[in-house]
N, C-alpha and C positions, 0 to 999 in steps of 0.2 A: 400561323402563330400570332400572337396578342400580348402583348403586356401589362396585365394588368397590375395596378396600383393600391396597394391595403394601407390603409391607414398603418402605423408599427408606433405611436406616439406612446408608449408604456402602456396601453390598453390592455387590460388582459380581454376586454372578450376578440377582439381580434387576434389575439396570438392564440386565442382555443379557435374561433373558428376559421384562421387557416386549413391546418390539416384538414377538415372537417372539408372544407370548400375542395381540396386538390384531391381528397377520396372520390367525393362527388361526382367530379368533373373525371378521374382517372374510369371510373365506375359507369357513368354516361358514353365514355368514348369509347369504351369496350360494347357496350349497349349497341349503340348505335352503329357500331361497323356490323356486328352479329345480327342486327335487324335490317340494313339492308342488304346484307348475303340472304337473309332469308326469306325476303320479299322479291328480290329476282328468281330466286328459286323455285318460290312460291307462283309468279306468273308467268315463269316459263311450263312449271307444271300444269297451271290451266291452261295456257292454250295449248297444251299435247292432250290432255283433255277433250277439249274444245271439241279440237281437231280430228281425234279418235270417235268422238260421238256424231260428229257429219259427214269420216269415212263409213263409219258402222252403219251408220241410219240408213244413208242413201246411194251407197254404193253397193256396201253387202248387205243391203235389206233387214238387219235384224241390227237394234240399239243395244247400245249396253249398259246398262241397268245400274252402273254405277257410277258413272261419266260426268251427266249432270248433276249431282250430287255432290259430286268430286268440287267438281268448277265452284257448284255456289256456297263451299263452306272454303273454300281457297277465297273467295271473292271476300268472303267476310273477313276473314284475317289481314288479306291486303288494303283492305279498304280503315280497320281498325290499326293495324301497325303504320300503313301508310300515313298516317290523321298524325299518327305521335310522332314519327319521323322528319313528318311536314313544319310539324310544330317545333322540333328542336332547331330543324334546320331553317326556319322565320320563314316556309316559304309558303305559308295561307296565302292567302287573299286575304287582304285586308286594307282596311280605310286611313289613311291619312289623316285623320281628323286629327290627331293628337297635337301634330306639329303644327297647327293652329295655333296652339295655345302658346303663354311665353313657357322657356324652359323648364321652370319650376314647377310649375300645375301639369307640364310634359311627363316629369319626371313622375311626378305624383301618380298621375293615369297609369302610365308605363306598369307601376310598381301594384296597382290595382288591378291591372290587366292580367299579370302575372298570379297574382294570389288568387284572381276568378279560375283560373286554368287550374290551380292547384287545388282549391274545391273542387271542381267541375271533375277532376282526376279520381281524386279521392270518392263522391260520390258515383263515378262509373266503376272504379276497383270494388266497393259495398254494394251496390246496387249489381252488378255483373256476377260477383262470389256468390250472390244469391238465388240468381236464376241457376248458375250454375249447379250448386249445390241442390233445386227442386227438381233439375231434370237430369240428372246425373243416371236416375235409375232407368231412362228411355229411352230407346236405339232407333237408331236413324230407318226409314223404311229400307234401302236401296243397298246400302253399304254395312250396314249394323253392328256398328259402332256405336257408341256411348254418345248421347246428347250432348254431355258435358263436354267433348272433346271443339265441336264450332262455337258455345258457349264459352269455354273460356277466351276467348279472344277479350271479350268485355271488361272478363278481371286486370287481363295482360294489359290491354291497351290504358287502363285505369291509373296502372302501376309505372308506367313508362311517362304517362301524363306528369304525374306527381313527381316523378326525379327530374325530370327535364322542366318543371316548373318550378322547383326548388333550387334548380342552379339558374334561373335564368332571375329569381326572384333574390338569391345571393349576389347576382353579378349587378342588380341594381340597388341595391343597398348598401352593397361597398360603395357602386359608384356617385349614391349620395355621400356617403360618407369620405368620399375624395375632396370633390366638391368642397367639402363643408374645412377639410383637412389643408385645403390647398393655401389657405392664409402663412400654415407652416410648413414650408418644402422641407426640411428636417423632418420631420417625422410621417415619412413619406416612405414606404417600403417597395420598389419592384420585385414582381417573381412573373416569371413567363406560363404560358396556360396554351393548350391549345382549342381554341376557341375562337370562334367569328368574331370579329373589334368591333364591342359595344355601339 
């Protein structure tokens, strides 16, 4: 748990984007329990998978024709949910360069950083909906299923980008506006949030 700080200095756009922020965030942590339940699920089911196609292969001599297929469109969904999951929860890899800078030009990047992920979301959810929607009509060899169905991971993963970079792009815009706010500890609002501390 986290406490963060809203400006409440008679503002009204902070008292509209309250609510707006604790939907978000209530909205995100439902998200994200439900995507790593289903990403453990997901790679325990490839390697039963896996495991099923190097009993099949080389013990009982004959594969099963729908094993591999299985694995590499699980592979793509874990690898596309993992990516958003990684992202909500800060845990890329990433470079340190920022804290180089003094805190201000920090803040600034930060807040840059954020809005590239939120395009970057956005043009994966449009660019994803698209392919999905061209190959919707063609089935998989092995398993014959609907293309659309390892295709959409691209829309999903697009869509999870964009909410988890609109809370993380709200949590540094308040925190300039703390920042900026802090001359008057009066008009200084606590509400608690459950979320990693800034």
């Amino acid at each position: 748990r986290c406490f963060l700080v809203l400006p409440s200095c008679g503002c009204s756009t902070m008292t509209f984007l309250q609510p707006i922020y604790r939907g978000l965030t209530f909205v995100n942590t439902l998200l994200v329990r439900a995507l790593a339940f289903t990403l453990a699920l997901g790679l325990l089911a490839m390697s039963v998978s896996v495991l099923l196609q190097v009993y099949f292969r080389y013990v009982v001599q004959s594969a099963l024709p729908w094993s591999e297929e299985l694995s590499r469109y699980l592979l793509v969904y874990l690898s596309f949910g993992g990516g958003a999951l990684a992202y909500q929860r800060g845990a890329h890899v990433r470079l340190e360069l920022f804290r180089a800078f003094p805190k201000r030009q920090h803040a600034v990047l930060e807040r840059f950083q954020a809005a590239c992920t939120l395009l970057f979301g956005v043009a994966l959810a449009w660019g994803g909906l698209r392919l999905l929607l061209r190959n919707v009509d063609q089935t998989s060899p092995a398993m014959g299923v609907s293309m659309g169905l390892p295709n959409a991971a691209i829309p999903l993963c697009g869509v999870l980008l964009v909410l988890f970079a609109l809370e993380r792009l709200f949590e540094l815009l308040v925190l300039a506006a703390v920042v900026n706010a802090l001359c008057d500890p009066g008009s200084l609002e606590v509400f608690v949030c459950k979320r990693r501390p800034l």
